[in-house]
PAZAPA-4460 file (N, C-alpha, C; in steps of 0.05 Angstrom, whole numbers, plus 32768, in hexadecimal, padded with zeros to 4 digits):
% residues 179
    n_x    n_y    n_z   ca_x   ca_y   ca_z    c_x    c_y    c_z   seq   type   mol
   7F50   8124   7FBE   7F60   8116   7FD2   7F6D   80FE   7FC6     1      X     A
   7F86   8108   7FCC   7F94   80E5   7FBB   7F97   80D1   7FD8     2      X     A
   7F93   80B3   7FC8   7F93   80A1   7FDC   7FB8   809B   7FE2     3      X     A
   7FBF   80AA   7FF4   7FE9   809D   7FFA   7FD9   8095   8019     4      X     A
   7FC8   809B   8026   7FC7   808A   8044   7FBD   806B   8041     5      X     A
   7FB8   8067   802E   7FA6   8048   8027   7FBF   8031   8029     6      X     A
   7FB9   801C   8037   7FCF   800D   8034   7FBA   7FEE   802F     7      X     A
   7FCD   7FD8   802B   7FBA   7FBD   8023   7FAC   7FB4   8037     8      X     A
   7F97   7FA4   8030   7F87   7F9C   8046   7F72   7FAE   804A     9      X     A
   7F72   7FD1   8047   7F5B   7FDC   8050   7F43   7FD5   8042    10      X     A
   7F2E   7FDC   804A   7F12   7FDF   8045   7F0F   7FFA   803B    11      X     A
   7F0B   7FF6   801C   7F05   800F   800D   7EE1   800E   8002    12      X     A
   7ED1   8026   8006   7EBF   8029   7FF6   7EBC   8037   7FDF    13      X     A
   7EB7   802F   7FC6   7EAE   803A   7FAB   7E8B   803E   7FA4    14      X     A
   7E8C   8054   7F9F   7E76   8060   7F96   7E60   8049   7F88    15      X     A
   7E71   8047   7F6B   7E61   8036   7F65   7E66   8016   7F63    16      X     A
   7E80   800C   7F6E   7E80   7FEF   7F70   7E81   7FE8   7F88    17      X     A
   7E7C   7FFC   7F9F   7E76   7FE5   7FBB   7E93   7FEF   7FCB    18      X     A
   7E8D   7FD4   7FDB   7EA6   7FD9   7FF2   7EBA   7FC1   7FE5    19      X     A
   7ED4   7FC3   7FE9   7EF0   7FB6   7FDC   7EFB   7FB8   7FEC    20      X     A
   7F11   7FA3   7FEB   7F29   7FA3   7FFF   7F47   7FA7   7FE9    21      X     A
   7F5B   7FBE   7FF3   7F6F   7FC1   7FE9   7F78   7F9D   7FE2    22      X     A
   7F93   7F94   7FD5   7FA1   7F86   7FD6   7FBB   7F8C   7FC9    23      X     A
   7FBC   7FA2   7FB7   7FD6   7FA9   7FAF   7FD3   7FCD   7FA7    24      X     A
   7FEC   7FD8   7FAD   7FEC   7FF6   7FA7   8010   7FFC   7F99    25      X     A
   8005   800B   7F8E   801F   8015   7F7D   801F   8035   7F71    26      X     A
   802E   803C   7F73   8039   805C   7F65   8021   806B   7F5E    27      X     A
   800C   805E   7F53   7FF7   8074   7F43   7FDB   8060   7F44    28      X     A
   7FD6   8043   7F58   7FC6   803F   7F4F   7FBD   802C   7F65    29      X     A
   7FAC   802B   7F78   7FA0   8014   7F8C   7F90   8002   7F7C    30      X     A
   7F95   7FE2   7F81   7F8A   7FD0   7F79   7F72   7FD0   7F8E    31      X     A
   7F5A   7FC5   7F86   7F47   7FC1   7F93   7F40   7FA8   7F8A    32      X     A
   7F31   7F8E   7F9F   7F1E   7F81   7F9E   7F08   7F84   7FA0    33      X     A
   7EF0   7F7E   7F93   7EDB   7F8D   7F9B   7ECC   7F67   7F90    34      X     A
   7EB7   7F66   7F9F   7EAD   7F4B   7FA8   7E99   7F49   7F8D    35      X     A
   7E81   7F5D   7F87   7E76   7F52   7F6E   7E8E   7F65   7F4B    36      X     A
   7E9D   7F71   7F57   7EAC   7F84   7F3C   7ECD   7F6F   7F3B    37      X     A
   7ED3   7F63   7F4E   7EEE   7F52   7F4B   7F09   7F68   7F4C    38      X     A
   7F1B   7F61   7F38   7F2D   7F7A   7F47   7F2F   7F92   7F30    39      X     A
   7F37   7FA9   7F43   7F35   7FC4   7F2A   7F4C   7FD2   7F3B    40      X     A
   7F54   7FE2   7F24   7F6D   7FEF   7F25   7F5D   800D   7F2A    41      X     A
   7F6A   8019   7F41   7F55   8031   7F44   7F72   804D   7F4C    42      X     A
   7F6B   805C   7F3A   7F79   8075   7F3D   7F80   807F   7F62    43      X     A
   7F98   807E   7F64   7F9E   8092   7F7C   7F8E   80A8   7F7C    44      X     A
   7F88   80B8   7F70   7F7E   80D9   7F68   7F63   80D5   7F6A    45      X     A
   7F53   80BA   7F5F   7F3A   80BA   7F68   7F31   80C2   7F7E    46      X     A
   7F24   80D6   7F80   7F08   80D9   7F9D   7EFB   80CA   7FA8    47      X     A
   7EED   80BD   7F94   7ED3   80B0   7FA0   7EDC   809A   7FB6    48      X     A
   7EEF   8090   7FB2   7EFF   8073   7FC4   7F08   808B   7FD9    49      X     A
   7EEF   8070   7FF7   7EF1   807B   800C   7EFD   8065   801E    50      X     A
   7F10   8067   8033   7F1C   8057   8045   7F06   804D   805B    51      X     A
   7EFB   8030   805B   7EDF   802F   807A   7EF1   801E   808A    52      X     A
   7F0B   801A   8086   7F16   7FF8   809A   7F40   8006   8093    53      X     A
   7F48   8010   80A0   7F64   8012   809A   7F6D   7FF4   808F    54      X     A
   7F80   7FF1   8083   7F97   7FD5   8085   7FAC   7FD3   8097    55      X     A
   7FB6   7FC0   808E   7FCA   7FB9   80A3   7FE8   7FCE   8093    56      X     A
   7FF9   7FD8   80A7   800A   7FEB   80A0   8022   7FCD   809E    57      X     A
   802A   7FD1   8083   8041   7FBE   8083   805E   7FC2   807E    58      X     A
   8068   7FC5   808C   8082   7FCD   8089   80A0   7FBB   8090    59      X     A
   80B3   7FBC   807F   80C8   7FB8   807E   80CF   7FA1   8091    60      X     A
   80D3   7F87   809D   80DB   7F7D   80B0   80F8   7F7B   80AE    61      X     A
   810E   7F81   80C2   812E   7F82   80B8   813B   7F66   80B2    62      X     A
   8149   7F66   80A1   8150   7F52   809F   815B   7F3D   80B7    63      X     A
   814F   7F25   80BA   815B   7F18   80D6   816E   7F03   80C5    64      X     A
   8184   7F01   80CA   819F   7EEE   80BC   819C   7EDD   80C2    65      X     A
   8195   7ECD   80D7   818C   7EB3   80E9   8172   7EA6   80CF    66      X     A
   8168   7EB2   80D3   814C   7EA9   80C9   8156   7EA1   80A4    67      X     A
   8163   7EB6   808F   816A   7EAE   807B   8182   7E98   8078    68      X     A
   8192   7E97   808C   81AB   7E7C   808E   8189   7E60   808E    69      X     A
   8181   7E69   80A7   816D   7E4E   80A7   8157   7E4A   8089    70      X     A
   8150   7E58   8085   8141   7E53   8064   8150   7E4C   804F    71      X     A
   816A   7E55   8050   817D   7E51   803F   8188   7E2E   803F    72      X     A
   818D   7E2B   805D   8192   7E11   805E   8177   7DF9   8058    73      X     A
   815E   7E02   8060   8145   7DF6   8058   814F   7DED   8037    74      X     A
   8151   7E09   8029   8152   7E06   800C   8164   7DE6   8003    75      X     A
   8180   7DF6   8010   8194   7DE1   800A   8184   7DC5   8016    76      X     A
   817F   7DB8   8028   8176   7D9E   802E   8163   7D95   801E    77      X     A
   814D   7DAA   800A   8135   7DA6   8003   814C   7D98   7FE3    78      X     A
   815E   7DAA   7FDB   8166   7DA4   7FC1   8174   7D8F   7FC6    79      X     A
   817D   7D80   7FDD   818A   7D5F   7FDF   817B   7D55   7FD4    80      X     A
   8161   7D4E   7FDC   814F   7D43   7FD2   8153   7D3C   7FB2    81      X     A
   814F   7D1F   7FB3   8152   7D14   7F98   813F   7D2A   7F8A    82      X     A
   8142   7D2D   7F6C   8138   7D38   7F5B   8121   7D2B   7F41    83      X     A
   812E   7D0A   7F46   8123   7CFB   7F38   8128   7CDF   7F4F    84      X     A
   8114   7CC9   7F46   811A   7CB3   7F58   8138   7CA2   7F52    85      X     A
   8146   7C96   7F66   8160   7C8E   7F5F   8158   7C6B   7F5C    86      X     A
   815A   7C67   7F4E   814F   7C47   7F3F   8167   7C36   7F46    87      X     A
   816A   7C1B   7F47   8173   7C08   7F52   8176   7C03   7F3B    88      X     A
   818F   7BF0   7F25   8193   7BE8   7F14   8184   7BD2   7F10    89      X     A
   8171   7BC9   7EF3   8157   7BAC   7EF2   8165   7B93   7EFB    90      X     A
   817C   7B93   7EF9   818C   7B75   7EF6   8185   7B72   7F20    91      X     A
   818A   7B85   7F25   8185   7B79   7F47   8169   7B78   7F4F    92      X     A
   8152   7B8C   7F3E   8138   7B95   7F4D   812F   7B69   7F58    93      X     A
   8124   7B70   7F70   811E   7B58   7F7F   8131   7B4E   7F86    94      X     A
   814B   7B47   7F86   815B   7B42   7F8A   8161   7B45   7FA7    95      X     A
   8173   7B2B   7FBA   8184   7B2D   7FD4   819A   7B31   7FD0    96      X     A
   81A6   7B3E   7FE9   81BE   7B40   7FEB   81C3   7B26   8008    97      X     A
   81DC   7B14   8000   81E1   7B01   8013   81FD   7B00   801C    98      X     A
   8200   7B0C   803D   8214   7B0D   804B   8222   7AF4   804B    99      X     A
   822D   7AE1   8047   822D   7AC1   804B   824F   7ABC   8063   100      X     A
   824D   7ABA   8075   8265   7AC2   8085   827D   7AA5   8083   101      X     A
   8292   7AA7   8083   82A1   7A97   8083   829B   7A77   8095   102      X     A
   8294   7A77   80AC   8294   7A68   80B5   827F   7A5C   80B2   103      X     A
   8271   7A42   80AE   8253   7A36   809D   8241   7A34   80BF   104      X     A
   824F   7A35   80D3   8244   7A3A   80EC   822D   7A4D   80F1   105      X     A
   8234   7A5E   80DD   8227   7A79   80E5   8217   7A7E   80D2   106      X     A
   81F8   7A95   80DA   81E8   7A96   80C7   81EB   7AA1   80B0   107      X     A
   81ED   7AA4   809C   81F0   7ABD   8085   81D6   7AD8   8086   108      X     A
   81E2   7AE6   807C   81D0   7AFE   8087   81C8   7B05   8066   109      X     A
   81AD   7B0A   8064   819A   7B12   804A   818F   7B24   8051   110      X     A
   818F   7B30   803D   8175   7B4C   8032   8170   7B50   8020   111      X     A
   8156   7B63   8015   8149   7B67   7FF7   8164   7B7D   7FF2   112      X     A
   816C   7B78   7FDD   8185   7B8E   7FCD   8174   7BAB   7FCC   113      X     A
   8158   7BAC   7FCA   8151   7BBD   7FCF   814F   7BD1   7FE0   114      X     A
   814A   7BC3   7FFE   8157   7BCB   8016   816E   7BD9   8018   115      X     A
   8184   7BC6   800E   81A3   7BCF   8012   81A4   7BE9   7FFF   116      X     A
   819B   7BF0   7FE3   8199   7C01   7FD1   8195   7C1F   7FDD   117      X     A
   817A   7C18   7FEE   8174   7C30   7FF3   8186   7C39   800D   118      X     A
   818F   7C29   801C   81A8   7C39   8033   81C6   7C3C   8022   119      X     A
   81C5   7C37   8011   81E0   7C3E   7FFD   81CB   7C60   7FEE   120      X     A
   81B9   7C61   7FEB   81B3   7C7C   7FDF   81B2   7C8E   7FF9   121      X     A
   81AB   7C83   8006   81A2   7C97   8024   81C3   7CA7   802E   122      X     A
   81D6   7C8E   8031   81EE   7CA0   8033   8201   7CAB   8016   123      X     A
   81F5   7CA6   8000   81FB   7CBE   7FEF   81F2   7CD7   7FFA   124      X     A
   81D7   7CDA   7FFA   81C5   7CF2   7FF9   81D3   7D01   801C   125      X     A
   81D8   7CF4   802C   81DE   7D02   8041   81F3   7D09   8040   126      X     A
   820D   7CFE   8034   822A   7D0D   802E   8226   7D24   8017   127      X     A
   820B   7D28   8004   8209   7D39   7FFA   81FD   7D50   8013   128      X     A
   81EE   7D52   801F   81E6   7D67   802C   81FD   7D74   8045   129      X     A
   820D   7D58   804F   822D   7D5D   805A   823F   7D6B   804F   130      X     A
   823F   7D68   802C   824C   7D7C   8021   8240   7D9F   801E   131      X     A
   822A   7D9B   801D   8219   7DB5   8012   821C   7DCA   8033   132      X     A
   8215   7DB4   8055   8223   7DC1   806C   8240   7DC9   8067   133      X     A
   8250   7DBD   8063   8269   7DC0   8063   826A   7DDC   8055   134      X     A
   8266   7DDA   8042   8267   7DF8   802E   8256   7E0F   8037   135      X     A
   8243   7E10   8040   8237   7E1E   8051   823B   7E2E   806C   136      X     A
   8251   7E18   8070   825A   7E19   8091   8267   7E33   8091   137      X     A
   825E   7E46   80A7   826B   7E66   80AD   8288   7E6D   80B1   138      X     A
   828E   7E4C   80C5   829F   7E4E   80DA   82B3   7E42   80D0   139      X     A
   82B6   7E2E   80BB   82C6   7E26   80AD   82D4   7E3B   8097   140      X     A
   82F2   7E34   8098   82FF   7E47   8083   8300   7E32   8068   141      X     A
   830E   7E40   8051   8308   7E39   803D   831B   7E1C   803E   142      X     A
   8330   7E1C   8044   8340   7E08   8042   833A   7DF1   804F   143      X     A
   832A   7DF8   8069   831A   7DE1   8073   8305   7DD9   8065   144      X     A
   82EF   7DE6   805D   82E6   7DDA   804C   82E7   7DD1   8035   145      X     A
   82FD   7DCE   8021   8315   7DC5   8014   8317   7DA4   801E   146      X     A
   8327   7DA9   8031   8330   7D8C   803E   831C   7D76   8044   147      X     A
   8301   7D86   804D   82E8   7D74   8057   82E3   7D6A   803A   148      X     A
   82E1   7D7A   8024   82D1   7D6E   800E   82E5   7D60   8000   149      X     A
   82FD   7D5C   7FFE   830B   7D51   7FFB   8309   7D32   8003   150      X     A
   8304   7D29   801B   8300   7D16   802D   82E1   7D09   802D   151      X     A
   82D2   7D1A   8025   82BB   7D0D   8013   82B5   7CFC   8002   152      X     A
   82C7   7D10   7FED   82D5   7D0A   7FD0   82DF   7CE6   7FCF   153      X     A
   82EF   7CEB   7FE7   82F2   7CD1   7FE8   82EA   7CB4   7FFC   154      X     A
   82DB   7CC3   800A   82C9   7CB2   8014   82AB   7CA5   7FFB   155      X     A
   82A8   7CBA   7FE7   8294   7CB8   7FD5   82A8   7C99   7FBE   156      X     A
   82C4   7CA0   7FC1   82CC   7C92   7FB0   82D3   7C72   7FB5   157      X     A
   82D1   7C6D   7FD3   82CB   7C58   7FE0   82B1   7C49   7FDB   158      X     A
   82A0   7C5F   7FD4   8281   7C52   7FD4   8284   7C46   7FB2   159      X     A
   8298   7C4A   7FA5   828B   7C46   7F7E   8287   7C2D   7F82   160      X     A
   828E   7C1A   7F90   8289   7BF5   7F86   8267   7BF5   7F7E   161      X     A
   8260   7C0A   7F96   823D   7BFC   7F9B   8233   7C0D   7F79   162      X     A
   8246   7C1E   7F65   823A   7C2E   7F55   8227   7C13   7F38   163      X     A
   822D   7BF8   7F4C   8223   7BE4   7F30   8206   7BDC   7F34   164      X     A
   81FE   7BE8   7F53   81E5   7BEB   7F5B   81CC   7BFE   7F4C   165      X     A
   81D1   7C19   7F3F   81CA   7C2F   7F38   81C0   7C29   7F1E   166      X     A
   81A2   7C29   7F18   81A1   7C2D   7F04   81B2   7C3D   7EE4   167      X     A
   81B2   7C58   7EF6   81B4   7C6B   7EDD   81D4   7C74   7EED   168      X     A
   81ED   7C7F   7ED2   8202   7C86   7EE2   8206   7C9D   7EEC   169      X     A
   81F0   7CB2   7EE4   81F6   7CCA   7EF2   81EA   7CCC   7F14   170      X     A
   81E1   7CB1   7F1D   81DA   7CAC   7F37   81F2   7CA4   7F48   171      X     A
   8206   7CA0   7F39   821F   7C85   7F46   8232   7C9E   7F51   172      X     A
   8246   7C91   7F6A   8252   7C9F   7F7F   826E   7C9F   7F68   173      X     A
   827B   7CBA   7F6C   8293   7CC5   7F59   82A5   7CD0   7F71   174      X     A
   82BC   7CBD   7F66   82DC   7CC4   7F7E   82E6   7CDA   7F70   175      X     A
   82F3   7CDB   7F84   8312   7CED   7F6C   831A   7CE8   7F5C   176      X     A
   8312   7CF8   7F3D   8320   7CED   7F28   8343   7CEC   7F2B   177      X     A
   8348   7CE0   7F1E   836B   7CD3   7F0F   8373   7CF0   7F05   178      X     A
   8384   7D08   7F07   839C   7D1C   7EF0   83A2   7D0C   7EE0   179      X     A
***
């Protein structure tokens, strides 16, 4: 009797190594776990392997398109994520930044540069995942998404003043180059 009804999960008995639970089957050969023998590769064609517990029948689930757009976009948000930490250039670390307003009436406004650093990286990192939507986007045609990234492009190139903040330059915000 060859084993083709055995699927993973069942409860198989062997003669001489006990009771095992499938975990993997293939073309010519059921894997078995077996609790004091660990795992063995056991012939389909073998006899002795007897079925005491069916498995679970696992089959095919159809592809749902909803569900891979959503993992897909997981992915994309997961890869925004810095890759390495984005460092503040040494000349500012501790450093304020001081609003000081024209009129001496009025208070001047301070903060740790550190502070300000990290909401200058926060809206990098979110116009990157704005772009990665944009390109993503179903409903958008190509030329619109063209024009959007375009408008990024140069919204990103508004941001270069703050690029003397950045440690390292492959962190710093890049406009539209010059033809």
């Amino acid at each position: 009797m060859e084993l083709y009804d055995i699927s993973i999960g069942a409860r198989v008995k062997h003669p001489t190594m006990g009771v095992g639970v499938v975990y993997d089957i293939d073309a010519r050969t059921v894997h078995v776990f077996f609790k004091d023998h660990g795992e063995q590769p056991i012939s389909r064609s073998f006899e002795g392997l007897v079925t005491i517990a069916p498995g679970m029948e696992i089959g095919q689930e159809p592809l749902d398109l909803e569900a891979v757009r959503d993992c897909l976009r997981e992915v994309l948000e997961e890869m925004q994520a810095p890759q390495r930490p984005v460092d503040l250039a040494r000349r500012f670390e501790g450093g304020h930044l001081i609003l000081k307003p024209k009129d001496s009436a009025l208070q001047p406004k301070e903060m740790p540069i550190d502070d300000f650093f990290h909401k200058i990286v926060m809206i990098r990192d979110r116009f990157r995942v704005l772009e990665q939507k944009i390109n993503a986007h179903e409903r958008l045609s190509e030329a619109d998404k063209v024009e959007l990234q375009q408008y990024i492009t140069r919204c990103y190139g508004s941001l270069t003043s703050f690029n003397i903040l950045f440690a390292d330059k492959e962190d710093h915000f890049v406009g539209q180059k010059g033809e």
